[in-house]
N, C-alpha and C positions, 0 to 999 in steps of 0.2 A: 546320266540317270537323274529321273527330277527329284525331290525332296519328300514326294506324295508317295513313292514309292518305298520309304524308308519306314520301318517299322518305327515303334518307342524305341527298343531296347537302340535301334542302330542309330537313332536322333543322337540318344543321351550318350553312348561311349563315342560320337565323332566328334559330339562339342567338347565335352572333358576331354578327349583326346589334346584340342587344340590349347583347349582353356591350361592345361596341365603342361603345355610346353612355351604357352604365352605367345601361340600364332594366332595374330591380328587378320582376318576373313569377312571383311564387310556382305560381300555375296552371300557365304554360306549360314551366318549366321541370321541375315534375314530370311531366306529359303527357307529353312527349320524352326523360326518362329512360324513361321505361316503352318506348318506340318506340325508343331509342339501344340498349337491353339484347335488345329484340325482333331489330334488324336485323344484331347486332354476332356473333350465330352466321353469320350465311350470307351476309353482307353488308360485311366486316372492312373499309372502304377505308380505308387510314392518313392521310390528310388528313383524311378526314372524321371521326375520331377525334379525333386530335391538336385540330383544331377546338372540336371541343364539348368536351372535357377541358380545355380552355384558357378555355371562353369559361364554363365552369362555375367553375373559379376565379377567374378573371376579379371575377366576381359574388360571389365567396366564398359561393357554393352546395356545401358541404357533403355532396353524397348519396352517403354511403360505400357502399351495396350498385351505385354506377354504376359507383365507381373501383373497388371491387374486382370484377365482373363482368370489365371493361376490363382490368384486370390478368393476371385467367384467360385473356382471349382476346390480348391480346399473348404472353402466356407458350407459349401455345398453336401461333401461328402465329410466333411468333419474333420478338425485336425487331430483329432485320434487315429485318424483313419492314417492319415501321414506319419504322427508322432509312433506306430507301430514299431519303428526303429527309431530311438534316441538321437542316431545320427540321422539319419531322414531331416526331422524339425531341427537339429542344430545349422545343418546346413541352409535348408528353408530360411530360416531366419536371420542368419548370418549374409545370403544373397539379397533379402531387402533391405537390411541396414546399408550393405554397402549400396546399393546405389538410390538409396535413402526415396524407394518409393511406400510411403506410407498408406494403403487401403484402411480406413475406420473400420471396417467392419472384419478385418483381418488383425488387425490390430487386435482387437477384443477379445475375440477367439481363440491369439496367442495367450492372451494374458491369463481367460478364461480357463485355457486347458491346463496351463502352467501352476496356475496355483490354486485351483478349485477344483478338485478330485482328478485330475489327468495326471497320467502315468510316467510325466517324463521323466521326473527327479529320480523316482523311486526304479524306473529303467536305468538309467545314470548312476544311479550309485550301489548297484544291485550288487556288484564284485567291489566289496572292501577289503583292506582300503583300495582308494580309486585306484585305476589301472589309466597306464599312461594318455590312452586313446581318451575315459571317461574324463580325465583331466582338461583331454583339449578339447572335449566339447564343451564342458562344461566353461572355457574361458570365451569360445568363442561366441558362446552363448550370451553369455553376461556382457560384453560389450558391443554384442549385436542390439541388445535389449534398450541398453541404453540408449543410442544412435536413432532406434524407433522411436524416443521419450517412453519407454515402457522401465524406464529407470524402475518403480518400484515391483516390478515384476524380478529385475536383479537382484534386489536387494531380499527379497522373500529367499532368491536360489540359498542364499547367503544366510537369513536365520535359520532357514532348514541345513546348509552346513554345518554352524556353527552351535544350533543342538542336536546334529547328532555327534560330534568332535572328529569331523571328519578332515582330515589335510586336504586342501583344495588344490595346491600346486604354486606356484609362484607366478603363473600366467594369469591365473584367474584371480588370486588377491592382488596381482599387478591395475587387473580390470578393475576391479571394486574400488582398488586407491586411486585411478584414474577417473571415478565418476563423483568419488568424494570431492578431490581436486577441482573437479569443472565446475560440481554443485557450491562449495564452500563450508562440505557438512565434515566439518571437525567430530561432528562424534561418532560417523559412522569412520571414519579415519582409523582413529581411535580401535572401534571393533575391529576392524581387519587385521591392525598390527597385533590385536589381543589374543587373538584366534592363531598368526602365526605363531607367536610365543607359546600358547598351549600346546601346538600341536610341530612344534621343532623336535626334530628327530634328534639331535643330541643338545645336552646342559647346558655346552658353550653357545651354542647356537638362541636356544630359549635366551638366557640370561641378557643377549644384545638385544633380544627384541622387546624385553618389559623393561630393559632402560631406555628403549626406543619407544616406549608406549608412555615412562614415566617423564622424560625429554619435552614429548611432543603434548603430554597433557598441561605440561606447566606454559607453555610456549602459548596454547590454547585457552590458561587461565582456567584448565580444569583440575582445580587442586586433587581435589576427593581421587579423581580416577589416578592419580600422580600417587596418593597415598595407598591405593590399593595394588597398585603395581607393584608398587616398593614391597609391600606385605605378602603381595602373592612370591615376590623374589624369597623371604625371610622363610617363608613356607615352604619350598624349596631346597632350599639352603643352598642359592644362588648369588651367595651378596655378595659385593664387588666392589672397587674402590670407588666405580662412576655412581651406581646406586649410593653408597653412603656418602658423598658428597650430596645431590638430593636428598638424602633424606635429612641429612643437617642445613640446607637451605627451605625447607619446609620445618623445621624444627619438630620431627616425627618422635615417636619413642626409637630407644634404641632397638636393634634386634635383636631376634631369640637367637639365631643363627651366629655361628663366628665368619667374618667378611673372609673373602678370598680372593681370588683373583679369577677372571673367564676361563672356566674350566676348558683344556685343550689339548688333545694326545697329538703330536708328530710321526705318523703312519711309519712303520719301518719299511724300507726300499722294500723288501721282499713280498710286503704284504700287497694282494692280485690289487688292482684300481676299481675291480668291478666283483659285486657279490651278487646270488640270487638270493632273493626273499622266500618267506615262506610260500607264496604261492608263485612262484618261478619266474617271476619278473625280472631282467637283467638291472640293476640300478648300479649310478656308477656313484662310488664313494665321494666324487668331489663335490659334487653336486646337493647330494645328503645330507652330508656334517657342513660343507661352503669350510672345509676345514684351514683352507691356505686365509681366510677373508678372516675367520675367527681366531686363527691366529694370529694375524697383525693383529686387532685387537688385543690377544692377549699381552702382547709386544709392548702396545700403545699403553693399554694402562699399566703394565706393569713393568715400564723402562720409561716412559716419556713423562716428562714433566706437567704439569696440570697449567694449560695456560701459554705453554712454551711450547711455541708450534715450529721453531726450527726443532727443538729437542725432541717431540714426535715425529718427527718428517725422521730424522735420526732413527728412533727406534722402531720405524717402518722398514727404512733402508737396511737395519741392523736383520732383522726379522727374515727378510729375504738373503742375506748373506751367509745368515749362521744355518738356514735350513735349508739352502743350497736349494729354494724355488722361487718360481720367476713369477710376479706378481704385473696385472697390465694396467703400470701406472706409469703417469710421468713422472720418473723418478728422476735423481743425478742431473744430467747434461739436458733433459726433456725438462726435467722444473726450471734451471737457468733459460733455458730457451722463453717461457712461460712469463721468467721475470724481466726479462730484455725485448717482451712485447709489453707488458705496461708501462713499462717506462718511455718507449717510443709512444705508446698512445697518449700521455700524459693521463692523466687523472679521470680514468673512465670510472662511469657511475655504474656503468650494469655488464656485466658478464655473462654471455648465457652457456654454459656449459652442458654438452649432449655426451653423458656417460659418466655419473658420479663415482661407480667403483667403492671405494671405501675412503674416501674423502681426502687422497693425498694432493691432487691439483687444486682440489676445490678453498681448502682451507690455506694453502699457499699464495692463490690469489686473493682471497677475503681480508688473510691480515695485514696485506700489502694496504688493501682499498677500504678499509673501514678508516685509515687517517685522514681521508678525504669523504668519506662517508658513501664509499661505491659498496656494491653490492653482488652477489653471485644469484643467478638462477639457475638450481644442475636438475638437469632431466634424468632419470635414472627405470630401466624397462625392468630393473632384477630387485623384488621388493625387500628381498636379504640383504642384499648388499646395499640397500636405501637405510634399513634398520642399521646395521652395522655403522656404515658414514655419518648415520646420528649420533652416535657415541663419539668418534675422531671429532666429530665438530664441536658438540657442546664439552669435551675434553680440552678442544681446544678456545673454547671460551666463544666461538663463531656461530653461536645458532643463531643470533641475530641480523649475522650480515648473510646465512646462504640460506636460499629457499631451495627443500629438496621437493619436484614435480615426479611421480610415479605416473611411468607409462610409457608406451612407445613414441617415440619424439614425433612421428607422422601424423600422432592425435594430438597430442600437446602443443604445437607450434602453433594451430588454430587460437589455443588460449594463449599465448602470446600477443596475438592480434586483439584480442577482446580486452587483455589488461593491458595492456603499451603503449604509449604514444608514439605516433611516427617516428622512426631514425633514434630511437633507444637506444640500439643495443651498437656497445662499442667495441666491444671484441666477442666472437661466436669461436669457442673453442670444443671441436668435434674430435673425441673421441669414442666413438663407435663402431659400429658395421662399415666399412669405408664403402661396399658398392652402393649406401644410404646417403653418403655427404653431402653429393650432388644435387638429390632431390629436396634433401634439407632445409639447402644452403638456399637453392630455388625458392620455393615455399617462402622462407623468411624474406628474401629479394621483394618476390612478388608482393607480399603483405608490408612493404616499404618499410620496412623494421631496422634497418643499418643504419646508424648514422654514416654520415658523408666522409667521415673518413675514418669508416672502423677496419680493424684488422681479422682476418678468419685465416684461425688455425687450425690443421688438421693433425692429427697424431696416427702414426703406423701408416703412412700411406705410401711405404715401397714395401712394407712387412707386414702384414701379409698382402696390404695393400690397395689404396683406391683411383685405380686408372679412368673412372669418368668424371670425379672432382680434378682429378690431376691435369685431364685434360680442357676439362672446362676453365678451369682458375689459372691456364698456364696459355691455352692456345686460343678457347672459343669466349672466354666471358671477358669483362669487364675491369681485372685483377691484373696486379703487378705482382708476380708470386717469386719467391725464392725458399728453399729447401736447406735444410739445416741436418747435414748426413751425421748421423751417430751410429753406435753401436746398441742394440737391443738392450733393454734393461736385466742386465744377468746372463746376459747371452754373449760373448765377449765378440765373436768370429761373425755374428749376424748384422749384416746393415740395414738402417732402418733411415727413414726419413722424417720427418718434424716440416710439415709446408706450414710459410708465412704467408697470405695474399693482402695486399692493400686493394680494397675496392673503389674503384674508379667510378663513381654514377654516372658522370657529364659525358663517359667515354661513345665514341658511336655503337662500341660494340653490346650495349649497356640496353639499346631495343631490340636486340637481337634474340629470338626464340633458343631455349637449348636445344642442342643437336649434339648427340654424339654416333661418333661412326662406330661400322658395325667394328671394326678392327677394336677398337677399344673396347667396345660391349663384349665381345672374345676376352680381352685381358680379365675383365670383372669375372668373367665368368672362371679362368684360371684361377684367379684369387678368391673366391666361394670354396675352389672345392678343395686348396689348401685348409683353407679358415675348418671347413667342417672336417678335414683328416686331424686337425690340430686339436678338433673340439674330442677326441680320444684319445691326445698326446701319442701318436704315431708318427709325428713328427721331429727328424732330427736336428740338432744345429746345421749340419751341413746339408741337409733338403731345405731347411729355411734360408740358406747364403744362396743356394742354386737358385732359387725363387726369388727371390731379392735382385741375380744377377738379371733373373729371365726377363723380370718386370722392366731393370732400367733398359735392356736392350727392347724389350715393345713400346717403352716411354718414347726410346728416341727416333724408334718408329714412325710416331703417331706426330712427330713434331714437340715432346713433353720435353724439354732440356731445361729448366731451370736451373736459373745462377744457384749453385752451391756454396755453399758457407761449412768449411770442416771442422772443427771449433779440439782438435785435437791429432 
């Protein structure tokens, strides 16, 4: 059957079909461009657009005579006409960022409808507060926008959130502190962590984030905003020992408020993980309050020593043992691991760390490497948990040795390239997504960013696990790797693994394209759908050991056997 023969609606569900399972169709999807450009004069429907422009990037299919065909005919018929559904234009737009084809005259028309009487926002945020779906559009939006240079078309989404006091989501102030970050605009920085804080669903949670606002104003050399944060905490009656330590380095007045510590309740086991809201939305508790992350904090300031960063590492570790939950840090034998690679590396200057968490690894290696005057960069995608790790750091005296980056590491590692000089970086310690490592790790290779003899570590890659870094850094790349087998942090009966790689440059295998086979692409896939059963805690210690075994037996499959090192 030809292509010419395919309605709209049967175009737009075969490519989303494909795009939605990530099958690769060179044939079919130039066929349906030629059929998309045929039906899109007299045939315009904006889903079914929106659809195939999505599910063409999607694929990172590239055919600029389609986007800009499509360009002509939204211009044409208006992007109102598209924007009729909020999701329609989020997607529209989200397909031209990524495969970064920019029409001017589409360009404008976005910007046009967006903030000059067009309906999108006030579609988007018609059911308050947002509802999950309006969350992800709205993020995906905001760093589509950007990607176009329609950065200040974001930033409008962003005053119109921010008066009406609407919680955005943690994806979409992810986005906003990722275009801060690329621009250098500390003040709009600033507003987004303000805007968290306002609009934090519980007291413990707010109060991290105006000591993250008052932190990062001084860091900034924006006194004023440092002294208003403090004051909006007083007003509150938020204050905390990290607050009143600023505020007596600013030499403020005292508070009206009596100081306290990060307000923080301990859920009793019986109580459900997940409640409905008023308007019958499922929300899960952890997620919410971030109640396990606000509680190390409470922990940290109000057990650990001010300055004394084994004694915080202590009342982190304590934190998790007294409340009998398991927090995903390199804690115990994972931090030793941590200090037995700087020391092999001798006196590395930069760090770049993928997954801040709440700043237990990060400030571990900073106060190691500030005697030598090295440095941490932590990439961090969870902008709560970016807030929260401001507190552990400048508690622990370290704001000046770690740069915390908000964002997804896949946009960030670009900016790596723009600020670094060749062969910078001397140890890349990923913890993250593990079926992400590989591409990461990629990305920074290609952008010659390693020094020649830096070390890359990976965390959790037999738990839950990353079989295509494992197998690239063991079988196919340019790495001398060895695996360091522990037990999960808190988890006594779970094996986990800690990989070391030394990177080989000069190696032959070192011009070699990546390649992973499909058997491995299998295992990643195995390890996603743990990772996302884990992200409802339905999983058990002993489904976590089973998985751990299943992985080392497709490791040795695939040829992955790294020298092990058992350290107990």
């Amino acid at each position: 059957k030809t292509s010419s023969q395919f309605t709209a609606q049967n175009c737009s569900n075969l490519v989303w079909a494909f795009a939605t399972n990530r099958i690769q169709h060179e044939r079919l999807f130039t066929e349906v461009c030629e059929a998309v450009q045929g039906w899109l004069l007299g045939n315009f429907d904006p889903q079914h657009l929106s659809n195939v422009l999505w599910s063409y990037a999607k694929l990172a299919v590239k055919d600029r005579k389609l986007f800009e065909s499509a360009a002509d005919e939204i211009c044409q018929k208006g992007v109102a006409y598209l924007g009729r559904s909020p999701q329609n234009l989020s997607n529209t737009v989200w397909a031209y960022g990524v495969v970064k084809v920019k029409p001017p005259h589409l360009m404008a028309a976005f910007e046009k409808h967006i903030t000059t009487g067009g309906s999108f926002y006030e579609k988007l945020t018609e059911v308050r507060p947002l509802s999950k779906s309006s969350r992800a559009q709205l993020a995906m939006t905001v760093l589509s926008l950007h990607r176009l240079d329609l950065t200040s078309v974001a930033w409008y989404l962003f005053d119109r959130i921010s008066k009406d006091g609407l919680q955005a989501g943690g994806e979409a102030y992810c986005n906003w502190l990722l275009i801060a970050g690329d621009t250098r605009d500390g003040r709009r920085e600033l507003d987004v962590f303000e805007q968290m804080a306002k609009t934090a669903h519980t007291r413990g949670l707010q109060a991290a984030c105006w000591n993250g606002v008052a932190v990062r104003s001084l860091s900034l050399g924006e006194e004023q905003r440092a002294r208003l944060a403090l004051q909006a905490m007083d007003d509150e009656q938020l204050v905390n020992p990290l607050s009143e330590m600023l505020r007596k380095r600013l030499g403020a007045p005292e508070p009206r408020s009596a100081p306290g510590n990060i307000e923080w309740r301990r859920r009793e086991k019986d109580e459900h993980e997940w409640v409905t809201n008023s308007l019958g939305f499922s929300l899960r508790l952890n997620k919410i309050e971030y109640y396990k992350e606000v509680g190390t904090l409470h922990y940290i300031l109000g057990h650990g020593r001010h300055l004394d960063v084994p004694h915080i590492h202590k009342a982190i570790e304590s934190f998790t043992r007294e409340q009998e939950l398991w927090l995903k840090l390199a804690g115990d034998e994972k931090g030793a691991v941590l200090d037995k690679v700087l020391k092999l590396n001798g006196e590395a200057k930069l760090v770049v760390e993928v997954g801040l968490y709440v700043g237990y690894s990060s400030t571990r290696m900073a106060s190691q490497m500030r005697k030598w005057g090295g440095r941490v960069i932590s990439m961090e995608v969870d902008p709560y948990h970016a807030a929260i790790a401001r507190n552990t750091i400048e508690w622990a005296g370290l704001t000046d040795y770690i740069e915390i980056w908000c964002g997804h590491s896949e946009n960030l590692i670009p900016r790596l390239r723009e600020r670094l000089p060749d062969k910078s970086i001397d140890i890349l310690f990923f913890d993250q997504q593990g079926t992400k490592m590989h591409l990461d790790l990629q990305s920074v290779v290609n952008f010659n960013l390693l020094a020649d003899n830096a070390t890359i570590v990976g965390d959790n890659v037999l738990r839950p696990g990353a079989p295509q870094f494992m197998y690239w850094n063991t079988v196919g790349g340019p790495y001398e790797t060895q695996v360091v087998s522990l037990k999960e942090y808190k988890q006594e009966i779970v094996e986990d693994w800690m990989s070391v790689s030394f990177f080989h440059p000069y190696s032959p295998k070192a011009q070699l394209p990546m390649v992973i086979p499909e058997e491995v692409e299998q295992l990643g896939h195995a390890t996603e759908g743990i990772r996302w059963a884990s992200v409802e805690q339905k999983v058990t210690e002993s489904q976590w050991e089973s998985h751990s075994q299943r992985m080392r037996r497709g490791f040795a499959a695939v040829g992955v056997t790294p020298f092990e090192v058992m350290p107990y």
